[in-house]
MIPA-840955 format. One record per residue: x, y, z of N, C-alpha, C in turn. Coordinates in steps of 0.02 Angstrom, whole numbers, plus 50000, padded with zeros to 5 digits. Example, Ala and Ser with C-alpha at 12.3 -4.5 7.8 and 13.67 -1.06 7.14 Angstrom:
BEGIN
506604971650390506154977550390506604983550390;506424988850354506844994750357506455000250394;
This chain:
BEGIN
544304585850146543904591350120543214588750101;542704592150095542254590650081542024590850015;541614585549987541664582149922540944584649888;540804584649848540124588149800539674585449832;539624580149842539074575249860538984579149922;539374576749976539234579550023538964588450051;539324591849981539014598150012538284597749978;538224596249946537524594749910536884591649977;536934588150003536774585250061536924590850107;537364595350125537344601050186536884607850160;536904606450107536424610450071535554609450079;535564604850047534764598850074534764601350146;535094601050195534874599550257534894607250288;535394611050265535104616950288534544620150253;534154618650190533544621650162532924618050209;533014612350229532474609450271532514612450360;533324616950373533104617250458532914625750428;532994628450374532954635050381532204636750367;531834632550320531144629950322530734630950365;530924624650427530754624650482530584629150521;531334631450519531554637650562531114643450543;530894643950489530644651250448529704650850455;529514645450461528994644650490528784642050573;529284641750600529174642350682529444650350707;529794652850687529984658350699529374664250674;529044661250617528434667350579527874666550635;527624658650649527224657250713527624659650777;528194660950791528204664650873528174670950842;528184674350810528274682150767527324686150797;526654677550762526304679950781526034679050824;526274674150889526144673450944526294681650993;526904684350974527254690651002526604695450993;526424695450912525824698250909525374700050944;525104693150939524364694750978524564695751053;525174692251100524974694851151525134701751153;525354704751108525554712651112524824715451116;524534713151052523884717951034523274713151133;523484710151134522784707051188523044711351265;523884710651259524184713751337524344722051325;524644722851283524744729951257525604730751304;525764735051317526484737551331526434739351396;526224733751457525954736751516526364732251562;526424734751648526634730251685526464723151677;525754721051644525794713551673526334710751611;526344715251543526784711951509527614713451519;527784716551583528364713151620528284709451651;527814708951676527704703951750527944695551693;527174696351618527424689751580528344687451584;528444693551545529074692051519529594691151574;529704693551641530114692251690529904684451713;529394683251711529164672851741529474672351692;529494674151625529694668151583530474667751557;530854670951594531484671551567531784665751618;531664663651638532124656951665532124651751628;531474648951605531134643051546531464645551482;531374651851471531554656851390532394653951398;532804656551464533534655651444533734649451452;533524645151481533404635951478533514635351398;532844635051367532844634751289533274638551238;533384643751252534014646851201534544642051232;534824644451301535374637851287535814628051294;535024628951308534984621451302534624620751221;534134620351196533884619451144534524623151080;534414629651103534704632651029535424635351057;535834630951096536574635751109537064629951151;536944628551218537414627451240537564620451255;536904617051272536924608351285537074605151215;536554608351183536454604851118537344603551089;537364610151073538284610851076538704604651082;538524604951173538984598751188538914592151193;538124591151186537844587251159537914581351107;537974587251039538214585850959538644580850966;539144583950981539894581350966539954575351013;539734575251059539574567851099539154563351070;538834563951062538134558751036538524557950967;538864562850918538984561150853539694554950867;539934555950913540564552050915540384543750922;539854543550990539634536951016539074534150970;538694537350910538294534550869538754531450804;539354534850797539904535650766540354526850764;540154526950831540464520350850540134512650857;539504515350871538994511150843538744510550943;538894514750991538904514851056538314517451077;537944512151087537204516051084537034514251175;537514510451199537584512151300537584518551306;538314520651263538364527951306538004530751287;537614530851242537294537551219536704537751265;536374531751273535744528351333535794529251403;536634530351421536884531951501536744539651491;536984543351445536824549451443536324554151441;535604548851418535214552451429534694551451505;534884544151509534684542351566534834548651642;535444548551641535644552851699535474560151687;535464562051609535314569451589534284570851633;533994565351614533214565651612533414567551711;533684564751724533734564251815533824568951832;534454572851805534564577851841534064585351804;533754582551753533344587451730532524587951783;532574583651801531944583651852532254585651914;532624584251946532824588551998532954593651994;533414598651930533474604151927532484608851919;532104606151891531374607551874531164608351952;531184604051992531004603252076531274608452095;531814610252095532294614652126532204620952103;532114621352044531744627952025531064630852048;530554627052043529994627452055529864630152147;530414626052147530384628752233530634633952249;531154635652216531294643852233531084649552194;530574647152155530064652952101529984659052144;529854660952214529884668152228530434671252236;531294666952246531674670952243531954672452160;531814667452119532124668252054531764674352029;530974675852050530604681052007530884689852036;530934686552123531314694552147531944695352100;532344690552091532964692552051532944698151977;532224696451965532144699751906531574706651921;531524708951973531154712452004531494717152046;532384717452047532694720052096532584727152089;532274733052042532334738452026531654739151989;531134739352029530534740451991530524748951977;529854748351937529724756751917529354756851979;529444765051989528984768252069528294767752058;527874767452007527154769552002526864761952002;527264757352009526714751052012526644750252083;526444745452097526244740552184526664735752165;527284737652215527724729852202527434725552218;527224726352293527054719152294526644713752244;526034718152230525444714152182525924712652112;526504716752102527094713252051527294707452046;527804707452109528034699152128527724694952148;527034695252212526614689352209526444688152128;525994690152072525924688452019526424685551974;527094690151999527664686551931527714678251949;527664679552039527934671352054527354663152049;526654667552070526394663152022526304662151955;526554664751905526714664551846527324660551828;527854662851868528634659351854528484652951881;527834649951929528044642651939527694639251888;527394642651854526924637051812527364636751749;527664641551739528274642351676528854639551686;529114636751750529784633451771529744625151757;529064624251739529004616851721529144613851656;529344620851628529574619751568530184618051536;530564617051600531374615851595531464607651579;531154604551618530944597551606530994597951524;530304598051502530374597251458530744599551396;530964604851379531584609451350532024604351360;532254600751415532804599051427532664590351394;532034588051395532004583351344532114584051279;531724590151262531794591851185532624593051159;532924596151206533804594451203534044588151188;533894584751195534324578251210534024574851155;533094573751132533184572551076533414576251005;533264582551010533544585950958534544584150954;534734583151006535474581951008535584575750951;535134570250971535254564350967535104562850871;534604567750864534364565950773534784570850749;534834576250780535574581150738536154575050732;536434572150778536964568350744536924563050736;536314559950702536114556350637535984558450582;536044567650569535844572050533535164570750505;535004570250555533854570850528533674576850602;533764582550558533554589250591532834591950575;532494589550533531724590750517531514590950589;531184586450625530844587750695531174594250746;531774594850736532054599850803531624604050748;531724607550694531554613850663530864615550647;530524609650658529674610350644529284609250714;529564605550750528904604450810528724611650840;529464616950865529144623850881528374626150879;528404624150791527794627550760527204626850810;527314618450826526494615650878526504621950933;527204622550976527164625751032526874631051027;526914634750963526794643450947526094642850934;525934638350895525254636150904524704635950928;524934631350989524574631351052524394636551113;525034640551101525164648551147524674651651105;524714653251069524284657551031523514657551030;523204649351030522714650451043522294650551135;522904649751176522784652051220522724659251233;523084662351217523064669451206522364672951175;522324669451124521584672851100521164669551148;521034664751201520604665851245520324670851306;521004676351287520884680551351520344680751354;520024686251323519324688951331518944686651374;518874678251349518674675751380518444675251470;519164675151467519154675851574519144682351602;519324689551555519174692551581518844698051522;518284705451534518504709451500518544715451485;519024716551518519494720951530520124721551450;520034727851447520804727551377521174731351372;521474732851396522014727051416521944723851477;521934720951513521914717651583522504722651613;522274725551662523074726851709523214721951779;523574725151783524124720751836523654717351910;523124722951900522614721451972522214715651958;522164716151891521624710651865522004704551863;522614702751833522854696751844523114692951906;523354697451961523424698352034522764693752075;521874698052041521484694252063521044688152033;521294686851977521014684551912521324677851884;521224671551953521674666151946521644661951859;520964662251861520754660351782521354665251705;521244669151744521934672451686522664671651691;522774669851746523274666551785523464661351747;523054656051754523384649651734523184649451658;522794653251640522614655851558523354656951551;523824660451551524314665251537524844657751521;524694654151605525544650751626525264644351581;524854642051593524794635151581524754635451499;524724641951474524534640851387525194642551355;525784642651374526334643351369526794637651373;526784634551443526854627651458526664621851417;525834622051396525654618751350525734617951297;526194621651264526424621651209527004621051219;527344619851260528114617351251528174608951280;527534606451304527374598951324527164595551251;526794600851216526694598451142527244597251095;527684600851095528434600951064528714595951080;528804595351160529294590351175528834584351161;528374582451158527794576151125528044573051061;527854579551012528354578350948528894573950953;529454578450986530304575650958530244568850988;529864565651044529784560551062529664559151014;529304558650971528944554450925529324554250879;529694558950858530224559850785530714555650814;530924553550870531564549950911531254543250888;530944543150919530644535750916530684533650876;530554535250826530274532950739530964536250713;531424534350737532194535050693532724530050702;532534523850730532894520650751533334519550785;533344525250844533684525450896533204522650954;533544518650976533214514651040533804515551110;533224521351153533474522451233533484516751258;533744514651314533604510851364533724514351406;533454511851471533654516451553534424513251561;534724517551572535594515551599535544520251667;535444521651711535504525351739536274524251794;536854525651749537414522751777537904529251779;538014531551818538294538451853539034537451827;539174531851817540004531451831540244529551760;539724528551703539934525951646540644531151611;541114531951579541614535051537541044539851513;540734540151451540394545051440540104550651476;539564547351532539234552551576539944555751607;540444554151637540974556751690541374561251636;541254559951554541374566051507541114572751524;540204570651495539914575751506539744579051563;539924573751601540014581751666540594585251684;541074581851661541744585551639541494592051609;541444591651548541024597351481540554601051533;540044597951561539474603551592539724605851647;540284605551663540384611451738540404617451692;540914615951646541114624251623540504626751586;539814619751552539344624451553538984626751587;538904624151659538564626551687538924635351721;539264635851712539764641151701539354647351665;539224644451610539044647751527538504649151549;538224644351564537074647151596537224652451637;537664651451698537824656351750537924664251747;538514662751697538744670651667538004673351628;537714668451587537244674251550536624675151593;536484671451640536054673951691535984676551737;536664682151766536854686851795536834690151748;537054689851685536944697751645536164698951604;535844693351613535014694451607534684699451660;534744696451738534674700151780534754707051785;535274708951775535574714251754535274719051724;535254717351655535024720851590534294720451589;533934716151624532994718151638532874721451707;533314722751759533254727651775533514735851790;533934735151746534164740751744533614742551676;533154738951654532544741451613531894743451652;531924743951741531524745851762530744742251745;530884736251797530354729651798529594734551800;529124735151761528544738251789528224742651729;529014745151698528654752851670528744751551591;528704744951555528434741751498529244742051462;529734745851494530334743551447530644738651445;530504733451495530654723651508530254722451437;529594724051420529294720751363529624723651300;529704732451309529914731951229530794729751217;530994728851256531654726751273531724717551234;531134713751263531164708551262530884706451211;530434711851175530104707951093530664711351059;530784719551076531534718951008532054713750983;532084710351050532634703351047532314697551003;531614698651003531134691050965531314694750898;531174701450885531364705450828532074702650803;532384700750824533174703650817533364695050804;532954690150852533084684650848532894679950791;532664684850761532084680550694532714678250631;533024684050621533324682550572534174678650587;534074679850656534764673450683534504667850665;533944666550714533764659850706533634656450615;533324659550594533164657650532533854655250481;534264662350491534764661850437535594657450478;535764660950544536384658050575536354649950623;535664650350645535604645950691535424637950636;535114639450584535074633750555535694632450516;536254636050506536734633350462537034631650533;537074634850584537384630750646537194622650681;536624623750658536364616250659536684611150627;536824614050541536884607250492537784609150499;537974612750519538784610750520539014609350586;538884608750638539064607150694539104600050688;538754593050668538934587750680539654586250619;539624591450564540244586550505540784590650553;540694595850584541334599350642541544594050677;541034592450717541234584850760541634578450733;541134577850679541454572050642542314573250599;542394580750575542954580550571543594580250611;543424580950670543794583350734544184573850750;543354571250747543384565850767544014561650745;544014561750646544214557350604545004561950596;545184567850617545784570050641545644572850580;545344575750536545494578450497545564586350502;545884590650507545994596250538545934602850489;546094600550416546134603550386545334605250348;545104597550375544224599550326544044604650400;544104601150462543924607250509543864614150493;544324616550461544494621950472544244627350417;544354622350353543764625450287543124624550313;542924620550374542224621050369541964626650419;542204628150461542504633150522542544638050471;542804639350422542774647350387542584648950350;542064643450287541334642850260540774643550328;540744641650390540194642450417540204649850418;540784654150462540784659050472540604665950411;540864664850355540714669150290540034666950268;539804659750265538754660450259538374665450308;538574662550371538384666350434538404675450431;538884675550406539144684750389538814684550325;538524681850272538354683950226537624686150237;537464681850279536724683950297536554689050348;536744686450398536814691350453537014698750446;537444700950388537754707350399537174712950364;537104711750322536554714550274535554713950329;535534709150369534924709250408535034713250446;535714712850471535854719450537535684727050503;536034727150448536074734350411535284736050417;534934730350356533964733050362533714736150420;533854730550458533484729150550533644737950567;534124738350555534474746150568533884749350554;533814750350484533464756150456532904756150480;532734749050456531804746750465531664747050516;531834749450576531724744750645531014749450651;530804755950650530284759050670529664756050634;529694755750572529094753850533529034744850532;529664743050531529604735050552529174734350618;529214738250658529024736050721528184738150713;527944743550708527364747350689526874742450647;527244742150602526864735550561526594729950586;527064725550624526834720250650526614721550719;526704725150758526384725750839525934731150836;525934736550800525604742250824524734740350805;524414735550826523804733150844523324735250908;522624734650911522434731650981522804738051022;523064735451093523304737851153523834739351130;524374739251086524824741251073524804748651030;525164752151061525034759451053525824760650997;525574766350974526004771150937526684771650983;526694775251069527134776051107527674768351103;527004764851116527634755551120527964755451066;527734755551018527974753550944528584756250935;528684765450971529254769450947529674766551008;529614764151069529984759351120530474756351102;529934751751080530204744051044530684746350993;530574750050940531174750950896531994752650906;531724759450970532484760750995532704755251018;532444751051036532794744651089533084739851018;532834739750973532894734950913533254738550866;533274745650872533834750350838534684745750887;534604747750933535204746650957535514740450963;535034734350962535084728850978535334723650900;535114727050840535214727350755536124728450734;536324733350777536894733150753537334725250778;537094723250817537674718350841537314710550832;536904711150769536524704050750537324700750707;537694702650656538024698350623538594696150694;538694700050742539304700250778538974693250842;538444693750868537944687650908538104681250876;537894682550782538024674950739538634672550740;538864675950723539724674250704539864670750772;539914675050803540144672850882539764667050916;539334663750898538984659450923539064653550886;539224654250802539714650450765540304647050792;540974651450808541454652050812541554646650888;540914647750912540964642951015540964634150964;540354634050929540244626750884540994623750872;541384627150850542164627250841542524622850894;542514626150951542694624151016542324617551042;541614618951032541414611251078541464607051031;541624605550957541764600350914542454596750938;542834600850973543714599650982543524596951073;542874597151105542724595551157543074600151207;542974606551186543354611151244542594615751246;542514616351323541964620351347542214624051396;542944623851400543234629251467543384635251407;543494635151352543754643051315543024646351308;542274640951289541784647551267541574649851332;541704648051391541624648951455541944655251471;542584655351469542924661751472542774666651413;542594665051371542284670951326541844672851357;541254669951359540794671651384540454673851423;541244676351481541194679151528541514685051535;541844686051481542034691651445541724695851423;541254691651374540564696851327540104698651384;539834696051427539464698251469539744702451524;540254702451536540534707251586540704714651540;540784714151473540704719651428539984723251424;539474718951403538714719151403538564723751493;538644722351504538374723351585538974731451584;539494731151566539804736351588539464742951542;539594741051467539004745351443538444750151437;537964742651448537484745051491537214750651526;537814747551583537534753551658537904760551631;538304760551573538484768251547538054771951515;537534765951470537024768451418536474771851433;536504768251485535804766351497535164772151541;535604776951565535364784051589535274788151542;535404787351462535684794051447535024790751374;535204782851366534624782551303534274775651337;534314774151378533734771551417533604761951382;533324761751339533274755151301533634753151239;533724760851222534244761051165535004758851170;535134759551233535694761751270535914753551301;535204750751302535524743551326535664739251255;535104738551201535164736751136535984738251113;536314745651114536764744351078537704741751125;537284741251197537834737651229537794730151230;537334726851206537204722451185537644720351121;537334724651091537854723251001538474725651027;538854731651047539504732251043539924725551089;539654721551125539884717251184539984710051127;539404709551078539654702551039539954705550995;539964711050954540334711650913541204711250907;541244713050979542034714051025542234706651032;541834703951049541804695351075541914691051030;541404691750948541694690250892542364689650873;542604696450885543374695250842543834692450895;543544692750946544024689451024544164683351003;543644679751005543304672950978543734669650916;543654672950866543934672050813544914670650830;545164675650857545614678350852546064671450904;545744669550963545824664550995545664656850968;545264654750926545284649750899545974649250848;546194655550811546864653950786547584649650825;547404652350912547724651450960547744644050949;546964642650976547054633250972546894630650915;547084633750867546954628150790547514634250739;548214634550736548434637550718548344638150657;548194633950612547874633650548547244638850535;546944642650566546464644350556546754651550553;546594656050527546844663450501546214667950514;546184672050567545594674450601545784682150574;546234683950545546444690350514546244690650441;546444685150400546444684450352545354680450342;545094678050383544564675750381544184683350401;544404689050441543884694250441543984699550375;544404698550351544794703250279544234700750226;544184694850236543684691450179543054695050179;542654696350235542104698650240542014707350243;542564709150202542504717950206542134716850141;542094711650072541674713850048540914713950056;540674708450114540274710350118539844715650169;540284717250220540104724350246540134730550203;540534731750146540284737550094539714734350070;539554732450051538974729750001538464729450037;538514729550112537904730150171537914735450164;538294740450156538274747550179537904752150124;538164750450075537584753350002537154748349992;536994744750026536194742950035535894746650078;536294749450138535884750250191535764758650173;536344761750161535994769150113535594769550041;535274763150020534794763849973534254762550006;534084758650052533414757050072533444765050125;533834769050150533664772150205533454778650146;533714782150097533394784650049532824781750023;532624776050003531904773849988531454774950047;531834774250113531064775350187531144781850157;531484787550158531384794850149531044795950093;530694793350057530184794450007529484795650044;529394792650115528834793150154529014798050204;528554803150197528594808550232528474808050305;528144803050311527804802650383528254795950407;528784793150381529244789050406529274786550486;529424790050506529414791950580528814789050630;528174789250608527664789950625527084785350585;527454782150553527064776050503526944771450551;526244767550517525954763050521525404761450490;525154752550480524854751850445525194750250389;524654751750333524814752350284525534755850249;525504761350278526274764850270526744760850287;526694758450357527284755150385527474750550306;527034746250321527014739650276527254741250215;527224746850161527504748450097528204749950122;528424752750176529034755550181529434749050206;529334744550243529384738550263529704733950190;529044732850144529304729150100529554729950031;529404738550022529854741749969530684741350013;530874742450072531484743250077531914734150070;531304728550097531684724650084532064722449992;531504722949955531594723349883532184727049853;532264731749881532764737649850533394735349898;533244733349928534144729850007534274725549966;533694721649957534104712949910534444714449848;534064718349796534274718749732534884724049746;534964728549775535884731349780536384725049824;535974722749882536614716949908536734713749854;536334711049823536514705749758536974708049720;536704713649694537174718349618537944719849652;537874720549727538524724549765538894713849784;538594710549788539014704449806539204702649720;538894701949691538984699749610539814703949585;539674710549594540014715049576540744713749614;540814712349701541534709449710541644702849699;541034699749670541274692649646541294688649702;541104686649753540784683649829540694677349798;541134674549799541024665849781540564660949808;540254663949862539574658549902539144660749856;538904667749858538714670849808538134665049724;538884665249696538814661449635538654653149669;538974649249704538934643849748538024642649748;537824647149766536924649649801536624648549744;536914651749683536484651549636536444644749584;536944641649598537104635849561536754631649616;536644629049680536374627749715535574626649705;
């Protein structure tokens, strides 16, 4: 079990990745910004967002999901042992095949961008679509390289537990995008630029790709540097046949499995958003919307408990496993459930507030929300469930989140194509949430399977108090927006009072409503 000291220390280390996290996430918040207010809600900002979803799903699940994952629990075992070959064979062959996969991408950049182009809207010029998306997607595919460095060191200082660099370098990347972004003007001016202009407008072109790129060469610069200066020393092993590497490629078939499944149901779900006619963009910032408060609140406690997961697995201890497996999951739900509830309410004036700038119109703003309305309900059910996989690759099994995961997405996708005629963006958002939320208790319910000790009935019973206590939060702040008459239609200033009067009035009833069933993390937090 875990001892004072030590949670004291998991404590420390999740206030420093959530830190991190809370200021790289506020810098991509205003990166989303400005290119909203500089591009506005127009084809080229599908055209952006379709190049960049290959590099984008690289980094969620290599950086923040699936390598890292399997990563952890490897690197924590062989640093564990004092095996600093394997860990050196591992990255050796990882860097190799990360440059070939980068080659291999780059070269098929016009069929990867048609993939995301299969169902454009009628009123654009496809063609001047896909030539543009695909010179865009090659200058953005170079980013896998590096992502896929930043993996391997972020793998490697997570299980030394020095997570400061994975949670702060972002910031440089958001950084650097951003002030590329405010150079538009510059190359062209036009405002918003449309689709003809970037089509003929190579200077905005590589304005767009290369200031994106450049900030994820800056990141990966960093963790180099945070690696370095931690006393881990690489050497080249480049030995194919070592025990370790013939592990991890054991582990990476079934992830490469995991990339597979969610990148057929990406495809999918951006075009059945009709590539062209701006619902790829508000589709794809509701998710940065939606992702803010994962990342901040679930993804950093997933960080600092995934290596003592490993390490308990390791040292056979089964039973700290399993308290720590159902403390991650009830932090994760403590936060998550109550952001979903807000996100709910707030989603119109949250969104208005921060995008409705510049080129970004009133029409986008009310877009974006339905997509972030629907996409809100299934934020605690995404955490949990993305928790619950950490579970699995600590025990070194990557064939069960594989079959989940092909589950949730074959749910997601089925959804979807039901929703999706009748409420259009709304309709994909909440097949989104109903697909993890389903997946969640799947998840749950199957780890009892392989860790019989674990009580996935008795671990979701726990958290009914805090879904009431979300719920009269979430009908006090939705009576406080109804104090503004023009609710609906806010922005500005309005938005912004309704925005941060509802967060004030959510916290102080979650609190009074967790205090009141007596929520033992709760009191834990405050003694903390």
């Amino acid at each position: 079990m875990a001892t004072p000291q030590g949670s004291q220390t998991l404590w420390r280390a999740n206030l420093t990745v959530a830190c991190g996290t809370a200021l790289s996430r506020t810098t991509g918040l205003i990166r989303i910004i400005v290119f909203g207010a500089m591009i506005g809600q127009t084809a080229l900002a599908d055209v952006y967002d379709a190049a960049n979803n290959a590099p984008n799903v690289v980094y969620e699940l290599l950086v923040g999901g699936i390598l890292a994952a399997t990563l952890v629990p490897l690197f924590t075992r062989h640093l564990q042992a004092d095996d600093d070959e394997a860990v050196s064979a591992i990255s050796s062959v990882a860097f190799v095949a990360l440059a070939a996969i980068t080659a291999l991408a780059i070269a098929l950049s016009p069929l990867i961008f048609r993939m995301f182009s299969l169902n454009p809207a009628a009123d654009i010029d496809v063609e001047m679509f896909r030539n543009t998306g695909t010179v865009l997607t090659r200058l953005f595919l170079v980013q896998i390289f590096f992502y896929g460095v930043t993996a391997i060191a972020s793998a490697i200082l997570n299980s030394k537990r020095k997570f400061f660099a994975a949670a702060w370098t972002p910031v440089m990347a958001n950084v650097v995008t951003i002030l590329t972004l405010l150079a538009i003007p510059a190359v062209t001016s036009l405002k918003p630029p449309p689709l003809s202009e970037a089509a003929s407008n190579s200077s905005l072109q590589w304005l767009l790709g290369l200031g994106s790129t450049s900030g994820i060469i800056v990141m990966t610069a960093g963790m180099v540097i945070a690696l370095s200066r931690s006393g881990v020393r690489l050497r080249w092993n480049l030995n194919f046949k070592h025990p370790a590497v013939v592990n991890l490629l054991r582990l990476s078939g079934w992830a490469a499995g995991y990339v597979a499944a969610n990148q057929v149901a990406l495809v999918v779900i951006k075009n059945l958003a009709r590539p062209g006619s701006g619902n790829v963009d508000a589709y794809s910032k509701a998710f940065a919307f939606f992702s803010l408060p994962h990342g901040l609140l679930a993804v950093s406690l997933a960080t600092t408990f995934a290596p003592d997961l490993a390490r308990a697995v390791a040292n056979l201890d089964i039973p700290d496993f399993q308290h720590r497996l159902i403390s991650g999951i009830r932090l994760t739900a403590l936060f998550t459930i109550p952001a979903s509830f807000g996100m709910f309410v707030l989603a119109r004036p949250l969104v208005a507030m921060l995008l409705q700038h510049g080129s970004f119109t009133s029409l986008a703003s009310q877009n974006t929300a339905r997509a972030l309305s629907g996409l809100a309900i299934g934020l605690a059910g995404f955490s949990v469930y993305l928790f619950v996989l950490r579970g699995f690759y600590a025990n070194n099994d990557t064939r069960t989140p594989f079959w989940l995961n092909l589950f949730e997405n074959a749910l997601n996708i089925i959804f979807a194509m039901v929703l999706v005629n009748r409420f259009d963006v709304l309709g994909l958002g909440i097949a989104f949430a109903i697909a993890y939320l389903v997946s969640a208790i799947v998840a749950m319910f199957v780890m009892q399977i392989k860790s019989p000790g674990f009580k996935a009935t008795a671990t979701l019973a726990g958290l009914i108090p805090l879904f009431v206590s979300a719920s009269v939060m979430a009908v006090c702040v939705f009576l406080f927006k109804g104090l503004f008459t023009s609710n609906e239609s806010a922005a500005g200033l309005d938005a912004t009072l309704q925005v941060i009067g509802g967060l004030l009035v959510g916290s102080v009833v979650y609190c009074l409503m967790l205090f009141a069933f007596r929520v033992s993390e709760v009191r834990t937090l405050v003694r903390r």
